[in-house]
N, C-alpha and C positions, 0 to 999 in steps of 0.2 A: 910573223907580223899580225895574224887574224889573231892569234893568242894574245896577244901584246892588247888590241884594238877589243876584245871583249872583257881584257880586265878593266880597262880605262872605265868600259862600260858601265861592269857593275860598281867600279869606286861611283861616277856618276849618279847612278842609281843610288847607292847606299847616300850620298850627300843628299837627292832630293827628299829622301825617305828620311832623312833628319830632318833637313828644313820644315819638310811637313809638319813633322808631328810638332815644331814649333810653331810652327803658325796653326795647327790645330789647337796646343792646347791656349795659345792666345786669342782661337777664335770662341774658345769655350768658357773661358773667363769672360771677354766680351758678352755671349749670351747670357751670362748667370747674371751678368752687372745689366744689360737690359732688362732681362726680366726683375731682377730686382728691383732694381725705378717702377718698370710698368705697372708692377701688385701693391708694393708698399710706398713709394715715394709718390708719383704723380697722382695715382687717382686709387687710392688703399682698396685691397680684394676687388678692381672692377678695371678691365681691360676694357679700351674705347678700344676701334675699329682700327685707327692709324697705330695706335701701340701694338694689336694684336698680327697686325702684316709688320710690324719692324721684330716682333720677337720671333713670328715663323720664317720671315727673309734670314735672320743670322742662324734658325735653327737649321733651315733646308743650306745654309753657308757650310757649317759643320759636316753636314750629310753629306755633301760635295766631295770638301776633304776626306771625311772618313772612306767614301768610294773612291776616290783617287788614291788614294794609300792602299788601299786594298789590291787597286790595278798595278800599281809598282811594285808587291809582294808577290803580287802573279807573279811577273814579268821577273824579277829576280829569284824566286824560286825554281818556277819553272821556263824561264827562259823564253815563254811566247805571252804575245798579248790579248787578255781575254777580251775580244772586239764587243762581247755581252756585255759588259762592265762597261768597257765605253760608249756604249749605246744608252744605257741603263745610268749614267752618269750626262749624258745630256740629257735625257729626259727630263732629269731635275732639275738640270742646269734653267730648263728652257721654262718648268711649274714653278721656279723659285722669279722666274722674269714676270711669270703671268699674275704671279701673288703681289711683285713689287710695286707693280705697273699701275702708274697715278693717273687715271683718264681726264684730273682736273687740271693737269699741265700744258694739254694738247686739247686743239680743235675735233671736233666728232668725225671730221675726217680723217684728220690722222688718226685718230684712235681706231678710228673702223678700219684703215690701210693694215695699222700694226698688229691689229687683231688677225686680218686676214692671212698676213704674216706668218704670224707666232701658228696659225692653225696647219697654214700650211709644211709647217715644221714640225707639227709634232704629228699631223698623217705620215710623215716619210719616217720620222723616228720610230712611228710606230710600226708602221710597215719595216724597218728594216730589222725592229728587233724581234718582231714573229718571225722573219727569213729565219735572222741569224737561229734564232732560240730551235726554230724547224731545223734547221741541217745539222746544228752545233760546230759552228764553226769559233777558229781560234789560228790567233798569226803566231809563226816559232821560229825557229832559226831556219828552219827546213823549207817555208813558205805556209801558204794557205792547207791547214788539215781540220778534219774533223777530231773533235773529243774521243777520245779514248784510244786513234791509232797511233800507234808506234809508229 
């Protein structure tokens, strides 16, 4: 039965690791067609402010995916999950919020709420990825181990 339950797994796997790479390169067409408006159609050779956070939001999008695919190739190749990747994929997750983040939408307080927020999110990310990066930790079928034990 656990044989049965680990193939399921990897057919799973392999279908998200398709989906991705389609919605990757849809999201890379997307960036090429913004950036192409932003240089040559709306305002030729000169990026405003508002054009250059919509062309680095779908870039750091990209980078998203391209580290999520990365982490399912882990995880399908070698069967455990590299919790550095997932730490190292919210971080951006969290610099592509901080890039997106329209302060003219929200009163100064909430802005200052969310900021305080977002800070506090990226001291624990940050902190948890020196842990991780210090011990080198990585999750397998075995449980919690260090890199390179058997």
């Amino acid at each position: 039965m656990i044989e049965i339950v680990n193939k399921f797994e990897k057919i799973i796997y392999a279908a998200l690791m398709i989906m991705l790479m389609v919605v990757l390169v849809a999201a890379i067409i997307d960036l090429g067609y913004i950036l192409f408006r932003s240089i040559f159609d709306i305002s030729p050779w000169l990026l405003e402010s508002h054009e250059m956070i919509l062309v680095l939001g779908a870039f750091l999008l990209v980078l998203i995916g391209v580290e999520l695919l990365d982490t399912i190739k882990a995880y399908f190749k070698e069967n455990a999950i590299h919790v550095e990747i997932v730490v190292l994929l919210a971080v951006i997750a969290v610099a592509r919020k901080v890039i997106l983040l329209d302060p003219t939408e929200m009163t100064g307080f909430e802005y200052g709420f969310e900021m305080m927020g977002i800070g506090v999110i990226v001291v624990g990310l940050a902190a948890g990825y020196y842990l991780i990066k210090k011990a080198g930790l990585s999750i397998g079928p075995d449980g919690l181990k260090r890199e390179g034990e058997e």
